[in-house]
DOMAR-490804 format. One record per atom (N, C-alpha, C): x, y, z; residue number from 1; chain; residue in one letter; atom name. Coordinates in nm, 3 decimals, decimal comma. Layout:
REM residues N
<px->X py->Y pz->Z nr->NUM kette->A rest->a atom->CA> $
...
This chain:
REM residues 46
<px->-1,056 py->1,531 pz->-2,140 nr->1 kette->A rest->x atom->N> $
<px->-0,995 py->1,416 pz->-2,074 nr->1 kette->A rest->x atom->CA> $
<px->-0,910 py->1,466 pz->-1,957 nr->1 kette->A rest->x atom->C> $
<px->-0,972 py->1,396 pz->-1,827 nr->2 kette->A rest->x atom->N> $
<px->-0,829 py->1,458 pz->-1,715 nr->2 kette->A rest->x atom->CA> $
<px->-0,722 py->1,438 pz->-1,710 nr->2 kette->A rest->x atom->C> $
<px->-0,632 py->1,491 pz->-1,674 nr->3 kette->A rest->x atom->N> $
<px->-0,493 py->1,523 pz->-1,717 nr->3 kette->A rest->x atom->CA> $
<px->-0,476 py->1,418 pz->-1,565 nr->3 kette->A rest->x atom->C> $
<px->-0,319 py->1,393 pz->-1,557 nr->4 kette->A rest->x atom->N> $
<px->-0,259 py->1,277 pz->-1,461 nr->4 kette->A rest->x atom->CA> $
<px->-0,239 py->1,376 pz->-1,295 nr->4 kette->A rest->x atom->C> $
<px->-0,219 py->1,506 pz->-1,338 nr->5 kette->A rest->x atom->N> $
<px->-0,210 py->1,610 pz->-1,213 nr->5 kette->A rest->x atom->CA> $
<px->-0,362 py->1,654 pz->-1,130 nr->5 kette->A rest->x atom->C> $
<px->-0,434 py->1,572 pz->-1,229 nr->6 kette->A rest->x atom->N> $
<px->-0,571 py->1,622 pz->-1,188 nr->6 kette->A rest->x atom->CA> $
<px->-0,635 py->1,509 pz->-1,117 nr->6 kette->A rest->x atom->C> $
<px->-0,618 py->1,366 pz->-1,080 nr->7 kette->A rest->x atom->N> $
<px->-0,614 py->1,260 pz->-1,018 nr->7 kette->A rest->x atom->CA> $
<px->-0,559 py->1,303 pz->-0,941 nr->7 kette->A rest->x atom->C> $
<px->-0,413 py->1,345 pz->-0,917 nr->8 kette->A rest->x atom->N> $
<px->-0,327 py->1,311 pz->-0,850 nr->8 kette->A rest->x atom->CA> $
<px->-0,397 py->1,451 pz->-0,711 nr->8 kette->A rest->x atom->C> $
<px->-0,428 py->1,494 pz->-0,739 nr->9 kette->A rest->x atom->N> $
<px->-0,488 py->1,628 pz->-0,679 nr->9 kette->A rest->x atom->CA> $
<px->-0,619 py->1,543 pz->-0,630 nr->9 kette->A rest->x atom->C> $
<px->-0,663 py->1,528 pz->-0,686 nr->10 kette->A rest->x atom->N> $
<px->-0,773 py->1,412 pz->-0,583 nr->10 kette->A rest->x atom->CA> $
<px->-0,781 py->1,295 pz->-0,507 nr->10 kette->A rest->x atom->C> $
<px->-0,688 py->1,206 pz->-0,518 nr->11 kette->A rest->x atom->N> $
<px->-0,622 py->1,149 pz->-0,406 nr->11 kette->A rest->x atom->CA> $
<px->-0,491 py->1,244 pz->-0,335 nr->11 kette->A rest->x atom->C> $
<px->-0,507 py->1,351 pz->-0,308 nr->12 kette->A rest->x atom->N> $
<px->-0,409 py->1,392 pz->-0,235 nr->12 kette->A rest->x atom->CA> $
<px->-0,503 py->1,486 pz->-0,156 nr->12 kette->A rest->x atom->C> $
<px->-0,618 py->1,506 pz->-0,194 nr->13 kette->A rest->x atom->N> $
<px->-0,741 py->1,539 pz->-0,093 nr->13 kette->A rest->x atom->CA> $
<px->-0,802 py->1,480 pz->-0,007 nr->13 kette->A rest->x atom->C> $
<px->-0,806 py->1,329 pz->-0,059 nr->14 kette->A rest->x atom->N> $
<px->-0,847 py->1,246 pz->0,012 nr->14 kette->A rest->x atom->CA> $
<px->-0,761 py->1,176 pz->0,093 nr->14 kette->A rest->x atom->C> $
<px->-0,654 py->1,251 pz->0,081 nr->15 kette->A rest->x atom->N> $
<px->-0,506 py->1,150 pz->0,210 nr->15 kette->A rest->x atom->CA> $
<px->-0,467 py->1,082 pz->0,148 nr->15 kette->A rest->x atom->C> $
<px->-0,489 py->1,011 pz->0,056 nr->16 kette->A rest->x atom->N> $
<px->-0,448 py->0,892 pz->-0,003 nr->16 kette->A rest->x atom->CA> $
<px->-0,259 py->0,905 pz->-0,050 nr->16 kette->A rest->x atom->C> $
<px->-0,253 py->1,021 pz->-0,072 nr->17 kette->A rest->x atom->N> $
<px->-0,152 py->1,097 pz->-0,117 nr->17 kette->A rest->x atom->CA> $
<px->-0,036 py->1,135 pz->-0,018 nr->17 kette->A rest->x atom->C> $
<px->0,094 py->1,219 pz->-0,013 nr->18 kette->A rest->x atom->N> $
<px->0,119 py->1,306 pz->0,066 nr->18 kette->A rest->x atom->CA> $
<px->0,201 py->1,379 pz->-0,057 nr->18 kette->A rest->x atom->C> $
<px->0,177 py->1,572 pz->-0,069 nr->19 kette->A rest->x atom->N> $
<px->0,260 py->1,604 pz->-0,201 nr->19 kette->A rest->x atom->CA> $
<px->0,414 py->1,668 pz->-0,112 nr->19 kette->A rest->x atom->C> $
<px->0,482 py->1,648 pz->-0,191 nr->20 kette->A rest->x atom->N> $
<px->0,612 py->1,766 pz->-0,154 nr->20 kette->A rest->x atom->CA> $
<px->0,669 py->1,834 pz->-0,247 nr->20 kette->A rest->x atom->C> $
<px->0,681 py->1,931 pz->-0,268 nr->21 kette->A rest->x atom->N> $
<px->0,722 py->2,040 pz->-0,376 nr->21 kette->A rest->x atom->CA> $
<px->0,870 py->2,057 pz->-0,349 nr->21 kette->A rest->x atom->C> $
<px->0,927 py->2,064 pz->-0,507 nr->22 kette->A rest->x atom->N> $
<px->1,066 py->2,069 pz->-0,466 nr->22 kette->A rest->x atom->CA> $
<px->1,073 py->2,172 pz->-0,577 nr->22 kette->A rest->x atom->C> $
<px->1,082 py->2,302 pz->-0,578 nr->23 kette->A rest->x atom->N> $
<px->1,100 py->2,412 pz->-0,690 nr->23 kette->A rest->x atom->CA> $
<px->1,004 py->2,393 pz->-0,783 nr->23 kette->A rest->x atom->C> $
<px->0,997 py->2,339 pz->-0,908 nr->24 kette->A rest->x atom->N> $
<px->0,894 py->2,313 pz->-1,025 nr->24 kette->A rest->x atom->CA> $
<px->0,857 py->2,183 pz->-1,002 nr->24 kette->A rest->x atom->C> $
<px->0,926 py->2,102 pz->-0,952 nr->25 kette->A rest->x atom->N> $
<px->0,872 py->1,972 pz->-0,936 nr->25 kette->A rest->x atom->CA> $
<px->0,777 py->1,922 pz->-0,841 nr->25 kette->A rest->x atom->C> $
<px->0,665 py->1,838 pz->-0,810 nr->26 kette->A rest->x atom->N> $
<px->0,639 py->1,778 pz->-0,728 nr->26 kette->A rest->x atom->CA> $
<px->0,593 py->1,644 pz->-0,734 nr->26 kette->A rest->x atom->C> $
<px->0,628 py->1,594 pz->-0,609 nr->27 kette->A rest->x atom->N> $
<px->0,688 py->1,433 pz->-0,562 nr->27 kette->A rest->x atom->CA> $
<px->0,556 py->1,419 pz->-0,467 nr->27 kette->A rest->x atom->C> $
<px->0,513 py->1,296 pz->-0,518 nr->28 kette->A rest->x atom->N> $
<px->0,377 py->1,224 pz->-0,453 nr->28 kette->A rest->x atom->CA> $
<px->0,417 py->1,072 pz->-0,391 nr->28 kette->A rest->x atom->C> $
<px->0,407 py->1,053 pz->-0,262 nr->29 kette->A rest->x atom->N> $
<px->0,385 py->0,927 pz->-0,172 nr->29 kette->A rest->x atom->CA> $
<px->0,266 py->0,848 pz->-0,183 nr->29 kette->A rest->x atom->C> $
<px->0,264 py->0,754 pz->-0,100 nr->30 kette->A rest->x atom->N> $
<px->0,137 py->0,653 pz->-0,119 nr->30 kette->A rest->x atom->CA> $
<px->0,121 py->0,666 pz->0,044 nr->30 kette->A rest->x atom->C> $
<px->-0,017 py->0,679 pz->0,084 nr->31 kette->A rest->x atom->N> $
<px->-0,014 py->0,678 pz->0,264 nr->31 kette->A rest->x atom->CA> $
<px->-0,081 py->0,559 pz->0,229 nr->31 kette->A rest->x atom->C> $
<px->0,017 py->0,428 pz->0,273 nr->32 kette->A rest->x atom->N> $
<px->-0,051 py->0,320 pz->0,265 nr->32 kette->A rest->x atom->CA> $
<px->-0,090 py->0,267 pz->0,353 nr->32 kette->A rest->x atom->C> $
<px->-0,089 py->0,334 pz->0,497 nr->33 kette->A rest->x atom->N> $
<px->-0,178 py->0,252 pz->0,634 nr->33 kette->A rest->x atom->CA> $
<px->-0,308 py->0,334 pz->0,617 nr->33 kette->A rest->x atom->C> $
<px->-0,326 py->0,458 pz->0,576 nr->34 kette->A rest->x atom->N> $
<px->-0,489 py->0,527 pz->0,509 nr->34 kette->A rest->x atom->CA> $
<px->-0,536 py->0,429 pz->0,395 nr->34 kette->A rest->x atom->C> $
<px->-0,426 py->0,418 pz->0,272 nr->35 kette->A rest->x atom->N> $
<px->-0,476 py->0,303 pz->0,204 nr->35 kette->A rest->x atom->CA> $
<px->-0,505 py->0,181 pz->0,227 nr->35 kette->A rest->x atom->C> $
<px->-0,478 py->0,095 pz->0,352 nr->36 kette->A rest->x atom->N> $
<px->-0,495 py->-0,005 pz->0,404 nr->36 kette->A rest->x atom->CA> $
<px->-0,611 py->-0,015 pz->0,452 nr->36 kette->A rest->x atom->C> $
<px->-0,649 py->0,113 pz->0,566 nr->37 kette->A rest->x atom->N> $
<px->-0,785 py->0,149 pz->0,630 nr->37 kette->A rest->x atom->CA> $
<px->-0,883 py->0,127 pz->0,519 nr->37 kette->A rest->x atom->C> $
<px->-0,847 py->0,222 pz->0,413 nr->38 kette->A rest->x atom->N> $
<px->-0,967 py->0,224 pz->0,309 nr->38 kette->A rest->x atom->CA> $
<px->-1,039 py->0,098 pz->0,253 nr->38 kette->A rest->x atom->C> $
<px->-0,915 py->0,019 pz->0,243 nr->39 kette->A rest->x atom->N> $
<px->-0,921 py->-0,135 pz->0,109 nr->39 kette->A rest->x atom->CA> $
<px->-1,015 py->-0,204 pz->0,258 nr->39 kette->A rest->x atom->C> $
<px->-1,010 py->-0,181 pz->0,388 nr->40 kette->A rest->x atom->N> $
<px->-1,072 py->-0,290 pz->0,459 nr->40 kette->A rest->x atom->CA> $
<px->-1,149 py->-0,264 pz->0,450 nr->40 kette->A rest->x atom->C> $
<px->-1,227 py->-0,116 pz->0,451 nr->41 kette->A rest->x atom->N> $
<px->-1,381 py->-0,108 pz->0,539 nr->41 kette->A rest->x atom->CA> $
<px->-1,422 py->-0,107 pz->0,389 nr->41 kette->A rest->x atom->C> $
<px->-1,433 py->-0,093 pz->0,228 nr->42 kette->A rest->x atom->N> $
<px->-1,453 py->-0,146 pz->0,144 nr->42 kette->A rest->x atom->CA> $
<px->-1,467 py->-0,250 pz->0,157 nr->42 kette->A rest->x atom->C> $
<px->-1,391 py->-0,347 pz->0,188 nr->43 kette->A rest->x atom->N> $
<px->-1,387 py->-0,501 pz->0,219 nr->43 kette->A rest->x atom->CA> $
<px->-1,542 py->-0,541 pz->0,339 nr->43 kette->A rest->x atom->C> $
<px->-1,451 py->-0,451 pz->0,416 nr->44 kette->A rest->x atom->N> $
<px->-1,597 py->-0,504 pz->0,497 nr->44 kette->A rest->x atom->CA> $
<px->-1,755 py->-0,493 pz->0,460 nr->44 kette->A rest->x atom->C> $
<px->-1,807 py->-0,397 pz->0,394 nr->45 kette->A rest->x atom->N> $
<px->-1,900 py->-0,394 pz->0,315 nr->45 kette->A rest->x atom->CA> $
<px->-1,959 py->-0,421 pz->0,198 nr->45 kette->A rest->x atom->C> $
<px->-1,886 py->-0,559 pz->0,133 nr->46 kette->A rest->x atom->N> $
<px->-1,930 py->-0,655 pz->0,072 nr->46 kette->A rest->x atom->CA> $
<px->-1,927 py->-0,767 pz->0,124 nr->46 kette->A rest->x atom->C> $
């Protein structure tokens, strides 16, 4: 079963993401004008 770091590593390939590492931790964003792009041209092709 994939683990939640292992998603998160694949939308952060695909931009969808942006990561920032802070010592052991890391902190994930949403690029939501890439996510916006995406949801349309999906949209547009139905």
């Amino acid at each position: 079963m994939p683990r939640l770091s292992e998603h998160l590593k694949i939308l952060s390939k695909a931009v969808l993401l942006s990561a920032r590492r802070v010592k052991q931790w890391t902190f994930y964003k949403r690029d939501e004008a890439r996510i916006a792009k995406l949801k349309a041209a999906m949209l547009a092709k139905i």
